[in-house]
VEXSE-121769 format. One record per residue (C-alpha): residue in one letter; x, y negated, z. Coordinates in Angstrom, 3 decimals, padded with zeros to 6 digits. Example, Ala and Ser with C-alpha at 12.3 -4.5 7.8 and 13.67 -1.06 7.14 Angstrom:
{aa: a | xx: 012.300 | yy: 004.500 | zz: 007.800}
{aa: s | xx: 013.670 | yy: 001.060 | zz: 007.140}
end
This chain:
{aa: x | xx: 083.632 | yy: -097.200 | zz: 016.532}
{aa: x | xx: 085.627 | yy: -095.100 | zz: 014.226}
{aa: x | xx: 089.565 | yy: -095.586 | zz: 014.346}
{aa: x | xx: 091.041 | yy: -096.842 | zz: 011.284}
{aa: x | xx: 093.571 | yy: -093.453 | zz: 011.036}
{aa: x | xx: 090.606 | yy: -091.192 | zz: 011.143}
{aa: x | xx: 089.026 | yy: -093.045 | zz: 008.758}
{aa: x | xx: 092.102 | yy: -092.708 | zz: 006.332}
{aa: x | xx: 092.773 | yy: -089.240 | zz: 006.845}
{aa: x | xx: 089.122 | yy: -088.325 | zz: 006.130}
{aa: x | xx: 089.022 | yy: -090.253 | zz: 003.299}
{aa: x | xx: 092.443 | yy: -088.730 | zz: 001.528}
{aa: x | xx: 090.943 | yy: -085.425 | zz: 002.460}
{aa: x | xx: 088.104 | yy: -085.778 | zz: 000.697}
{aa: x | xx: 090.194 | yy: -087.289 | zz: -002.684}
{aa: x | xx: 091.799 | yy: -084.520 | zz: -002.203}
{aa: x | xx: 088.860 | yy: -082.157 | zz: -002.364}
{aa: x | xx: 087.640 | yy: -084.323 | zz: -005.213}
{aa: x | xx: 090.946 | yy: -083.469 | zz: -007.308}
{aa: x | xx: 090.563 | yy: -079.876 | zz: -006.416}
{aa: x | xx: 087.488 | yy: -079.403 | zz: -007.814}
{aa: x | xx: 088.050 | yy: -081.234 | zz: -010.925}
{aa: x | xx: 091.396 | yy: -079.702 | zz: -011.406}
{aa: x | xx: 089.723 | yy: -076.364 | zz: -011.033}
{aa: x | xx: 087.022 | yy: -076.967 | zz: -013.929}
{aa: x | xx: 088.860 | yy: -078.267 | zz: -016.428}
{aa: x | xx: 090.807 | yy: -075.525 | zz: -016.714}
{aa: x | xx: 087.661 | yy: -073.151 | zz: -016.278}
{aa: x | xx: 086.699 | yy: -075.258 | zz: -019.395}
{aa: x | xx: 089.775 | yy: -074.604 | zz: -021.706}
{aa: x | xx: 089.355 | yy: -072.257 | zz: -024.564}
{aa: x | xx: 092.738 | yy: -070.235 | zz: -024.431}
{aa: x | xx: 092.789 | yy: -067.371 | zz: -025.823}
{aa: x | xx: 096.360 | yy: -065.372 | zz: -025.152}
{aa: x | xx: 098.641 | yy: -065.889 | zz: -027.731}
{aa: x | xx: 100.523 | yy: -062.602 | zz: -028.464}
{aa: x | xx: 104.247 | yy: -063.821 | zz: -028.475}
{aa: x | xx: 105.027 | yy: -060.843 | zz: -030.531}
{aa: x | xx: 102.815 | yy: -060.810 | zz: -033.370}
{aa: x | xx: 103.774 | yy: -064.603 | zz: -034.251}
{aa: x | xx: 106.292 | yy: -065.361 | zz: -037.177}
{aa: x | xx: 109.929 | yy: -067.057 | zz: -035.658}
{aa: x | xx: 110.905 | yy: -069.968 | zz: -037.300}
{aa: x | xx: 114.028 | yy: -069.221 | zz: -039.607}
{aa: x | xx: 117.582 | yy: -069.054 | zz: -038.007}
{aa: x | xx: 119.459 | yy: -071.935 | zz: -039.018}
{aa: x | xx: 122.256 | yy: -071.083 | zz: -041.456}
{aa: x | xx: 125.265 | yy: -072.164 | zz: -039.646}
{aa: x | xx: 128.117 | yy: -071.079 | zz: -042.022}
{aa: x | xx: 127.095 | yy: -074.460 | zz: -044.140}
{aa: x | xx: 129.840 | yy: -077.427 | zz: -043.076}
{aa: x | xx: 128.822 | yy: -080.940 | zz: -043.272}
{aa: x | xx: 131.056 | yy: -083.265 | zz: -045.698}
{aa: x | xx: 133.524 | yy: -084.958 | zz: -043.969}
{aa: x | xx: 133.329 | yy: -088.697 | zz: -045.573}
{aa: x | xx: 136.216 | yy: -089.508 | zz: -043.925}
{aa: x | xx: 139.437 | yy: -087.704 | zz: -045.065}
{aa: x | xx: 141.973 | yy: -086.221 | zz: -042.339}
{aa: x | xx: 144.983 | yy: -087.980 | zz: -041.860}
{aa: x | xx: 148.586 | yy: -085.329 | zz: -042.705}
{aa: x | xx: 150.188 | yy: -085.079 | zz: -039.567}
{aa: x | xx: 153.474 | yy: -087.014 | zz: -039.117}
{aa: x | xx: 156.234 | yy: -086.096 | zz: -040.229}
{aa: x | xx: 158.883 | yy: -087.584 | zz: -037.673}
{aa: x | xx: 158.366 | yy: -087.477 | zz: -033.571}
{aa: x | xx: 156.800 | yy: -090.724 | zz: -032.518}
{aa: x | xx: 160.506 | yy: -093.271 | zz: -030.919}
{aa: x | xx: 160.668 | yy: -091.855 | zz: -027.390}
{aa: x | xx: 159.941 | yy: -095.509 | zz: -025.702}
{aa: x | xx: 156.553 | yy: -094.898 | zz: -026.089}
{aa: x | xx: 156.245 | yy: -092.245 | zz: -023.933}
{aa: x | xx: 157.721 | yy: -093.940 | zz: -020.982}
{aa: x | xx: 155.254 | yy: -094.620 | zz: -018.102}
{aa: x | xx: 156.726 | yy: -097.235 | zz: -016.604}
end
């Protein structure tokens, strides 16, 4: 009788013969025609010198130092 392993081995062999050929002709069945990257219209540049709003305003910067106790690091 057959061992199990051969029987495995022939089997994935043959799936993967299977795949091969199908793999093969679909893409023998695609229409593409080559697209000349050249000849096609590029999309617009977006304009970057346009800002969004801010909705929230900036706060001024402060005026005195921030107390000196809060930098400790203790």
């Amino acid at each position: 009788m057959v061992e199990a392993n051969i029987l495995i081995y022939a089997l994935s062999g043959l799936i993967v013969v299977l795949a091969g050929l199908l793999t093969t002709r679909a893409i023998k069945r695609r229409k593409s025609k080559p697209e000349n990257i050249w000849a096609t219209k590029s999309a617009p540049a977006p304009n970057y010198t346009q800002r969004i709003p801010i909705t929230t305003p900036i706060p001024p910067p402060p005026i005195a130092p921030p107390p000196a106790h809060l930098f400790s690091n203790r």
